[in-house]
MARKOL-303622 format. One record per atom (N, C-alpha, C): x, z negated, y negated. Coordinates in steps of 0.02 Angstrom, whole numbers, plus 50000, padded with zeros to 5 digits. Atoms other than C-alpha are relative to their C-alpha. Layout:
REM MARKOL-303622
XZY ...
***
This chain:
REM MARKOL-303622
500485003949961 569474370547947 499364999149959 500645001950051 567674368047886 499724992750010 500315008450026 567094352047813 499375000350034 500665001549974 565394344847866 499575003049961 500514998350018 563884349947790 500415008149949 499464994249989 565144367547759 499685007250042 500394994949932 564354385347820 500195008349955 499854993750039 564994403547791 499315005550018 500454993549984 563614417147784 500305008150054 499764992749957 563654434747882 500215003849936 499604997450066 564044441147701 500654999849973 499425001950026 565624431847693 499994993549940 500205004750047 564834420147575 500234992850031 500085004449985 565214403247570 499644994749982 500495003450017 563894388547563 500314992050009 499835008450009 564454371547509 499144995249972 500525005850007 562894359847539 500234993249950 500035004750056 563524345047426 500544999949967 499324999450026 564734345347309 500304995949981 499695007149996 565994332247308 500785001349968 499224998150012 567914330147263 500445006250048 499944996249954 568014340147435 500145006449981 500124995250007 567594355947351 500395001749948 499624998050056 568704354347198 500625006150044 499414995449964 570264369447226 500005008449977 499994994450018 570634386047210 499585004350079 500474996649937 569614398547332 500485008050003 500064993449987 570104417647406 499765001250050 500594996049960 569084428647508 500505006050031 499534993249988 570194440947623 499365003750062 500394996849945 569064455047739 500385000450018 499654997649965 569624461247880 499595004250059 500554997749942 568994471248037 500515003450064 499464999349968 569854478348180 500535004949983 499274996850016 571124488748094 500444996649971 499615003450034 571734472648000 499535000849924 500405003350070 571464469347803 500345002549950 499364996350062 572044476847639 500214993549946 499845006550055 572364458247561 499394996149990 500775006049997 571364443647512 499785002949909 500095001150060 570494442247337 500214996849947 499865006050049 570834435647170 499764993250006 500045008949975 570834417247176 499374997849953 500605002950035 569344408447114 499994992149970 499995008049977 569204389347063 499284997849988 500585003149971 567844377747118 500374995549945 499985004850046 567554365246953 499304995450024 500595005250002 566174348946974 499884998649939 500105001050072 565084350046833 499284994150020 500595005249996 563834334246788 499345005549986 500444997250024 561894340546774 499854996849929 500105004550052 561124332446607 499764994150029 500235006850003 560384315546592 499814997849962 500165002350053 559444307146474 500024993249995 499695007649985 560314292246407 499304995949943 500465000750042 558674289946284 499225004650011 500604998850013 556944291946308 499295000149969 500415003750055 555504294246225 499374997350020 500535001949964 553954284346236 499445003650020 500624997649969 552424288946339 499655004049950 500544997350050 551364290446166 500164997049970 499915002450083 551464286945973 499405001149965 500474998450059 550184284345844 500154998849947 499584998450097 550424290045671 499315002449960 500594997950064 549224291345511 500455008450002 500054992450006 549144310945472 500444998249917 499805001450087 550314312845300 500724997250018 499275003450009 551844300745345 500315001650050 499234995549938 553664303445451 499724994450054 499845003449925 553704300545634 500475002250031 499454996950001 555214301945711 499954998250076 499975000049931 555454304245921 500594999650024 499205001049942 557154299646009 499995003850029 499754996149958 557774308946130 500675002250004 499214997150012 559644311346191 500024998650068 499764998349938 560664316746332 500575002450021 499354998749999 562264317346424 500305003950052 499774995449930 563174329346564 500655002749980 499614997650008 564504339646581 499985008450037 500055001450111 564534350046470 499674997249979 500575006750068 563674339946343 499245007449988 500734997049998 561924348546372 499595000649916 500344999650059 560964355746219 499374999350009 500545003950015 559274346446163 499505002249974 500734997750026 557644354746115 499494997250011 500705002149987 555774352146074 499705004050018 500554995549991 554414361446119 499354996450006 500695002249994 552414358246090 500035005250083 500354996349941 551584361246282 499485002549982 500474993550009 550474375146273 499995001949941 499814996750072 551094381146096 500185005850017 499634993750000 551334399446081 500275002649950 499404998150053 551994400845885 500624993450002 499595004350005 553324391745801 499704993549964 500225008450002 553214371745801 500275000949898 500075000550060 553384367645617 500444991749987 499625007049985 554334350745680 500945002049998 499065000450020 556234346745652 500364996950049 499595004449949 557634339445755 500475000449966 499255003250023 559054329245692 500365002950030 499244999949968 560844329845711 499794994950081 499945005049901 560304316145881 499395000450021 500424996449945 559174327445945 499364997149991 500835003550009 557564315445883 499745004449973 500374997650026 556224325045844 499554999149924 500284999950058 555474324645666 499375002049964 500454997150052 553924325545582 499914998349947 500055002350091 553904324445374 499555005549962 500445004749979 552624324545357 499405002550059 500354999149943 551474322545519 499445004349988 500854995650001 549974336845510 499704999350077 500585002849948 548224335545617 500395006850045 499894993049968 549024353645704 500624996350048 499525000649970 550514342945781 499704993450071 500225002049961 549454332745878 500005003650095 499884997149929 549734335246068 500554998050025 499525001749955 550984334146214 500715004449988 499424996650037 552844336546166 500464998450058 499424999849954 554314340346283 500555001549984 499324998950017 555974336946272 500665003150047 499674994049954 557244348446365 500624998149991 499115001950007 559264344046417 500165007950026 499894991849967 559964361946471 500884999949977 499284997150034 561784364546489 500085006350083 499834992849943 562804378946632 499694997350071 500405001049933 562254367646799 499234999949990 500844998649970 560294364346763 499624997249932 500465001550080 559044359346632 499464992450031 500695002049951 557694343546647 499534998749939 500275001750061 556314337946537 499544994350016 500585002949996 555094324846487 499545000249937 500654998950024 553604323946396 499644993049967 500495003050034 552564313246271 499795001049944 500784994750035 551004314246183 500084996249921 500195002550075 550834310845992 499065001649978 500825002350039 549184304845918 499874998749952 499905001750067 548884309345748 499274998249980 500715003550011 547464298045673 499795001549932 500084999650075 546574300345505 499655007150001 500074994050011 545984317245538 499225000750031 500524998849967 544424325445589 500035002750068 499975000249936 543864327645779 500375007950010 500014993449976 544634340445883 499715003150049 500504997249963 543884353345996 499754997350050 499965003049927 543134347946138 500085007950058 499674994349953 543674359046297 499374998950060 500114998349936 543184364646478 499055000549998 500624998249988 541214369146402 499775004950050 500394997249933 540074373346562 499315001149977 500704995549996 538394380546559 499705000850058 500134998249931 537244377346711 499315004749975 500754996650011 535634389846701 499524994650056 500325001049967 534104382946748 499245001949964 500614996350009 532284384946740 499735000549939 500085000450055 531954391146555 500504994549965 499515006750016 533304379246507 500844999450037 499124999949986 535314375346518 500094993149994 499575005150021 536254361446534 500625000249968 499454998750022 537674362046430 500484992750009 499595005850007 539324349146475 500685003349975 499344999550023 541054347646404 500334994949998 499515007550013 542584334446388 499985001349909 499984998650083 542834329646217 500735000749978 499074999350007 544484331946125 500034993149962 499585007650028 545534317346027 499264999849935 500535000450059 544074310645898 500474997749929 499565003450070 545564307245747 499944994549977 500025006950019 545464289345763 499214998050002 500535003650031 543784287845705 499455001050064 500594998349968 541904286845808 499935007849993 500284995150021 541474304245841 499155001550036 500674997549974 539724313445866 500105007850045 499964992049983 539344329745964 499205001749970 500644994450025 537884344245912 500065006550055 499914992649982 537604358946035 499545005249953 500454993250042 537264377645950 500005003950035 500184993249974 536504390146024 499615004649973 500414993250061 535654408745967 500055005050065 500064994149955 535054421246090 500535005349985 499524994249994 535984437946119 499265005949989 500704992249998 534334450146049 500325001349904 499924996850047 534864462845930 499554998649964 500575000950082 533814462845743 500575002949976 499864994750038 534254480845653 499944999249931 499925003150069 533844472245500 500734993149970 499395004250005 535184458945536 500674999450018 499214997949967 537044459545547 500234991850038 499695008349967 537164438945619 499404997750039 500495006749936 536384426545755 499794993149949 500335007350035 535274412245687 500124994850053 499585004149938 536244398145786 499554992749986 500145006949982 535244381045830 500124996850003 499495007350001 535924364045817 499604995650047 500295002449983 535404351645918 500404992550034 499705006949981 535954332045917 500034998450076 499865002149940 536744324846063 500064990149989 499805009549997 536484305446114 500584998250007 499375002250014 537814293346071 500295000650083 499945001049926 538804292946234 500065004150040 500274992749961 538214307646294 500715005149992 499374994550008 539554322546366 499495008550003 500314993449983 538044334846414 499474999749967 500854999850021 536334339346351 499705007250015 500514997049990 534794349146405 499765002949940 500284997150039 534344362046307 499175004850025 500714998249982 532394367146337 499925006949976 500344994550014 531204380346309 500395006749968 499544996950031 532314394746309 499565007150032 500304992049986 531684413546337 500425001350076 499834998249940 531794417746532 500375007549972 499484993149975 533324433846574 499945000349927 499914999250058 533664432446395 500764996749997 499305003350007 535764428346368 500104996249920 500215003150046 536044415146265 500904998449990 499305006650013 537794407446170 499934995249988 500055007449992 538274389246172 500705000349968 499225005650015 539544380146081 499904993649961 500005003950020 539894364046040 500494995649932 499825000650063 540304354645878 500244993250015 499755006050007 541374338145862 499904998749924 500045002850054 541014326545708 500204993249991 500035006450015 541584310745630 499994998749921 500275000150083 541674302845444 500305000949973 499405000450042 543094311845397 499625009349998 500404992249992 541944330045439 500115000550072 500304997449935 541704342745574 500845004350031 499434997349960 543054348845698 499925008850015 499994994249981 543314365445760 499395001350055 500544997049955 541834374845869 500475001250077 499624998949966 542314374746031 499875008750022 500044991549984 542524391146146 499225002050005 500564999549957 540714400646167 499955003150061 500214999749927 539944401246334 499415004950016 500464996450000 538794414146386 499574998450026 500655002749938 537134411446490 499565003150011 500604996650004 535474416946550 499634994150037 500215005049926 534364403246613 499455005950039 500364995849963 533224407546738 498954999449984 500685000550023 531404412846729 499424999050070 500594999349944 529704412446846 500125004450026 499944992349944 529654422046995 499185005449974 500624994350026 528504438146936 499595004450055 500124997449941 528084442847126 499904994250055 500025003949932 527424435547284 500535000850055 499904993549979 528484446847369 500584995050017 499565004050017 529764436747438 500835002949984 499424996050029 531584441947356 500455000650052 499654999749931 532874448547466 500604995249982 499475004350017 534304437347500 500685000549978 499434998250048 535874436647387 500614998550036 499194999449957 537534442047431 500234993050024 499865007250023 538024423147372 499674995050004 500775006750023 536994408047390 500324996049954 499655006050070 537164397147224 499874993950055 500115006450000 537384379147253 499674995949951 500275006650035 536334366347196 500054996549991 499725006050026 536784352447103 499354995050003 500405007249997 535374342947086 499195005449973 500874997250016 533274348247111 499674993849984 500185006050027 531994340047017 499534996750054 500395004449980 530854324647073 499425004950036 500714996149926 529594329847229 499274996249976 500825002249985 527614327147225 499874995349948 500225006350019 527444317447073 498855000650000 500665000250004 525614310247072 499914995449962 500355006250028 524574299546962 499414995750016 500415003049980 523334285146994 499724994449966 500425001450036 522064277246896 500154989250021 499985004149985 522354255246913 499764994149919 499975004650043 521934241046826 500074998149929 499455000950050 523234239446735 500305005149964 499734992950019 523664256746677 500135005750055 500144993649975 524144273946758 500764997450046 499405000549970 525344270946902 500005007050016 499764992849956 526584286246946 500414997850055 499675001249927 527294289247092 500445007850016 499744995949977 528544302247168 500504999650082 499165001049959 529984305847294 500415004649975 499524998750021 531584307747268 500455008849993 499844993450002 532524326647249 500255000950068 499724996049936 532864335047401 500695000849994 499274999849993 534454340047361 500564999549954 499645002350064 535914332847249 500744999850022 499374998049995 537724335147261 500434994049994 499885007850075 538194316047169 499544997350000 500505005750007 537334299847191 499455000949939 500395000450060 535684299247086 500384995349943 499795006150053 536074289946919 499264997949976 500775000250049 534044289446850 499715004950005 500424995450027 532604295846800 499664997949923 500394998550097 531904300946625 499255002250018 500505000649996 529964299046599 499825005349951 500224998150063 529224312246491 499335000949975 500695000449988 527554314546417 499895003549938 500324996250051 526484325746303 499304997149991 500724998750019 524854322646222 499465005149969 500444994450029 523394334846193 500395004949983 499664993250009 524634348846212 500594999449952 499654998550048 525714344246080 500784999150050 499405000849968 527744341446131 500184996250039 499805005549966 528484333646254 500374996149952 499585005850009 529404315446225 500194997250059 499775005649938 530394304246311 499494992849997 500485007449987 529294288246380 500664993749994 499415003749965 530904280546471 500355002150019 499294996549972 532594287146494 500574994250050 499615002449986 533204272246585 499684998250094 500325002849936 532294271446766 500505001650045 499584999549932 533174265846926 500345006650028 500124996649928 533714277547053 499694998550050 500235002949945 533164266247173 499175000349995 500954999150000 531114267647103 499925005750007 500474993049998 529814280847144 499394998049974 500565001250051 528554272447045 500154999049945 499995001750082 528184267046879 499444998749972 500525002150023 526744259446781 499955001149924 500254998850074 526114266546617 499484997249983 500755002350029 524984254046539 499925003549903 499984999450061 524444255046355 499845006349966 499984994150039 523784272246328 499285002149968 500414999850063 522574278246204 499355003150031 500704999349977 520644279046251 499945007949981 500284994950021 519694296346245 500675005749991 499414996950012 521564305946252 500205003350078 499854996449951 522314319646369 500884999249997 499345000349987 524224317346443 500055002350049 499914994449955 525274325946536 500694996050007 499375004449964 526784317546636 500455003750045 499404997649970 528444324846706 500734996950009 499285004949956 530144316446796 500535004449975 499474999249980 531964321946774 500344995350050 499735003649971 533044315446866 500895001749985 499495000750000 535004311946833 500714998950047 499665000849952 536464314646945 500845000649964 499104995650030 538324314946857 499845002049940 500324996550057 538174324546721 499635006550019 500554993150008 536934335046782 499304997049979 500745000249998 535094335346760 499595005650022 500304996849969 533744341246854 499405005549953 500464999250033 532504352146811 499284996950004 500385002049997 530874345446774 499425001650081 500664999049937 529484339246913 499555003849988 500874998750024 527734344746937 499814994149934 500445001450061 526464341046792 499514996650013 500595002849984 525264328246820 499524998849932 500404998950061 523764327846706 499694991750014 500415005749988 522954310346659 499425002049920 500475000650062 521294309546533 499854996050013 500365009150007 520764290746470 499205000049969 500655000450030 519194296546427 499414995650055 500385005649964 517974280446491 500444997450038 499445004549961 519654272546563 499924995749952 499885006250046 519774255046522 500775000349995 499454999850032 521294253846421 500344991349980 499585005950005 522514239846398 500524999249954 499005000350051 523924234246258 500174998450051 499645001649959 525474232446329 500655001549962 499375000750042 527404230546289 500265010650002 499844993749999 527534250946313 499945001949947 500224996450086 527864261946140 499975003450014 500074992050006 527104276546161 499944998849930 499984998450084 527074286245996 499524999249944 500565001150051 525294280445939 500014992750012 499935010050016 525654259545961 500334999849977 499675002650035 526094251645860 500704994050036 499325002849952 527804242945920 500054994249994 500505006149981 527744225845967 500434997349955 499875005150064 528744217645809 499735000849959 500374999750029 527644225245707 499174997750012 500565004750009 526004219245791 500104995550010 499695006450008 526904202745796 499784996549945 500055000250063 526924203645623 499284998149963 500754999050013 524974209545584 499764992350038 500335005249967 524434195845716 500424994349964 500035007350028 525414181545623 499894999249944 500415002050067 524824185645470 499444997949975 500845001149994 522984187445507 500014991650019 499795006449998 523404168845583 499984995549941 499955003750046 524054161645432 499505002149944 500624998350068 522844170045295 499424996550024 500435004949977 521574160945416 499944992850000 499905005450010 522264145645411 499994998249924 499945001550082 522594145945220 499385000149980 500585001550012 520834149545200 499534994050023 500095009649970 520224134045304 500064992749946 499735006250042 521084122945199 499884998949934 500164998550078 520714129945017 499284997750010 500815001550011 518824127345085 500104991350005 500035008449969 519104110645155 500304994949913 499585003150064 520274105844981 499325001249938 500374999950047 518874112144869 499244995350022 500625002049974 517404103344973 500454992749967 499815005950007 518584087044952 499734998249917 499925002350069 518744088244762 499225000549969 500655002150009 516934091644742 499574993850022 500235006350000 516334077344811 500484995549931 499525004650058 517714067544701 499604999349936 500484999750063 516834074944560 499504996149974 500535003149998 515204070244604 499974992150007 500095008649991 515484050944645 500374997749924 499975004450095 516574048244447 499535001849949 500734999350040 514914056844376 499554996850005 500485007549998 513934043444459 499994995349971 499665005550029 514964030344413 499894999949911 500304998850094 514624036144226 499164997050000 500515002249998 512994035344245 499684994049987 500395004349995 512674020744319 500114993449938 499825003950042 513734012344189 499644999749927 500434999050059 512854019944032 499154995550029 500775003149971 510994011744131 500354991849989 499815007450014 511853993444118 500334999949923 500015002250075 512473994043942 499275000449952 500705000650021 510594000943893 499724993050018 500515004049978 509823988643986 500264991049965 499635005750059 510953974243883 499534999749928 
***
């Protein structure tokens, strides 16, 4: 008779859906067809074996100084008594780690290379299971950072990445990059460094040679040294269109992440040079800001203000330097992207009335320092005041006990 959840195949097979005390027994298999059957089969037996189980687990995550033992639990029970392994995830040599007689994992002593996600494995004849946690070895220098991207844009890249574990300590990043142009005199690339703000996962790299391929990689640092380089990234940003002509259209249309600031303009007030813009046409990810930049008399750009709204399209530059030529341009911030730069507006203060103001551009002086100048000039004024006024006092003084002499020597004569 067949049990419930019980089903024979067209093969002759039989399929026991759950296995229970039901299924314990001996089994044979006899064919047959219409001439009858030449006998059944050797007898088989149906045994219930446990899968594993883990009567011990280990925790989520551990932190350990680099140098001393850490030791990981792990145990497990079934039937048969399931055998217990480690394995680093995504390791392809051999781990360099130990396991006890009770299956805990061992490190004596912990190196920065064992850092990462560790899985522990039950495996006996019914099935295998595993779990997983991460060790965090501290004391060491940063490790790589991963998943470096490369957006091209106009003469310029954005470069982003995640960072890896910083070994306990604060770390810094640096992107390097070095064109891809042969030099027959040289067998190596002259690679660029270029500081990244604290905080910061991406940075803008500028003025780069249009259809010229460029590498990128990034550097982790803290105060123990420098980490491994991560992977390099190839690139080409893009250059000026060299034709009116309009280009034919591409198999592919790129997506745009984020275009820069529309129509900026400038305007002559009062109070200094108000700008004005609108916002990017098209962005992928809520604005986060805009960055102010500015050049004088040709020399480099700077940042003005890296911290403006999203929500403004103005802005008021007071405080800038009489008889002087500037030149003003927007980013704008979306995610970790950045746009490429606005239009170029030109301002000259030549016969503009000019104004201090709490703004530092790079020729004011910054306002704790004329703080400073102005309370000194103050007090050296006042101190002078007083030295006149203190010496006017004591001169008279003078003059009235020289009288007093005087008049006294005229009455003893006159005795």
């Amino acid at each position: 008779s067949q049990l419930p959840g019980w089903s024979a195949r067209p093969d002759g097979s039989i399929v026991i859906a759950t296995g229970n005390d039901d299924a314990l027994g001996m089994y044979t298999c006899t064919p047959y067809n219409s001439y009858g059957t030449a006998g059944e089969s050797q007898p088989t037996r149906v045994l219930l074996k446990d899968p594993p189980a883990f009567t011990v687990h280990p925790k989520e995550e551990y932190f350990q100084e680099v140098g001393r033992e850490l030791v990981i639990p792990c145990a497990a029970h079934g039937d048969p008594p399931p055998t217990v392994s480690w394995l680093k995830v995504g390791s392809t040599g051999k781990s360099s780690a130990q396991v006890d007689g009770n299956s805990s994992l061992v490190f004596r002593p912990l190196i920065k290379e064992q850092h990462g996600i560790w899985a522990c494995t039950a495996t006996n004849q019914v099935a295998s299971v595993s779990t997983t946690t991460s060790v965090h070895v501290l004391g060491t220098s940063p490790h790589a950072v991963t998943n470096v991207s490369v957006l091209p844009l106009l003469l310029a890249a954005n470069v982003s990445w995640e960072p890896g574990f910083d070994g306990g300590y604060f770390q810094r990043f640096s992107v390097w990059y070095t064109p891809l142009v042969k030099h027959p005199h040289r067998a190596h690339h002259d690679w660029v460094s270029l500081p990244v703000p604290v905080g910061a996962q991406h940075l803008l790299v500028e003025n780069l040679q249009p259809d010229t391929s460029y590498q990128f990689s990034v550097l982790a640092q803290n105060k123990l040294g420098s980490g491994p380089f991560s992977q390099i990234v190839t690139s080409v940003p893009r250059g000026f269109p060299v034709t009116t002509v309009p280009p034919e259209p591409p198999a592919m249309t790129m997506h745009i992440f984020l275009s820069p600031p529309q129509a900026l303009t400038a305007n002559e007030t009062v109070r200094g040079v108000l700008l004005q813009w609108e916002p990017p046409a098209q962005f992928s990810v809520a604005l986060s800001g805009y960055a102010l930049e500015l050049r004088q008399d040709k020399g480099g750009w700077e940042v003005l203000d890296r911290s403006i709204p999203s929500t403004n399209t103005q802005v008021l530059v007071p405080g800038l330097i009489k008889d002087a030529f500037y030149e003003f341009r927007l980013v704008a911030f979306a995610g970790s992207y950045i746009s490429d730069p606005s239009n170029t507006v030109n301002v000259s203060t030549a016969g503009m009335e000019v104004y201090p103001s709490r703004t530092q551009l790079p020729e004011l002086l910054p306002q704790p320092v004329l703080a400073g100048v102005i309370g000194g000039i103050c007090f050296l004024s006042v101190a002078v005041i007083f030295s006149t006024m203190a010496a006017c006092i004591m001169n008279r003084r003078r003059a009235a006990r020289i009288q007093k002499r005087r008049q006294g020597r005229s009455r003893l004569g006159g005795c």
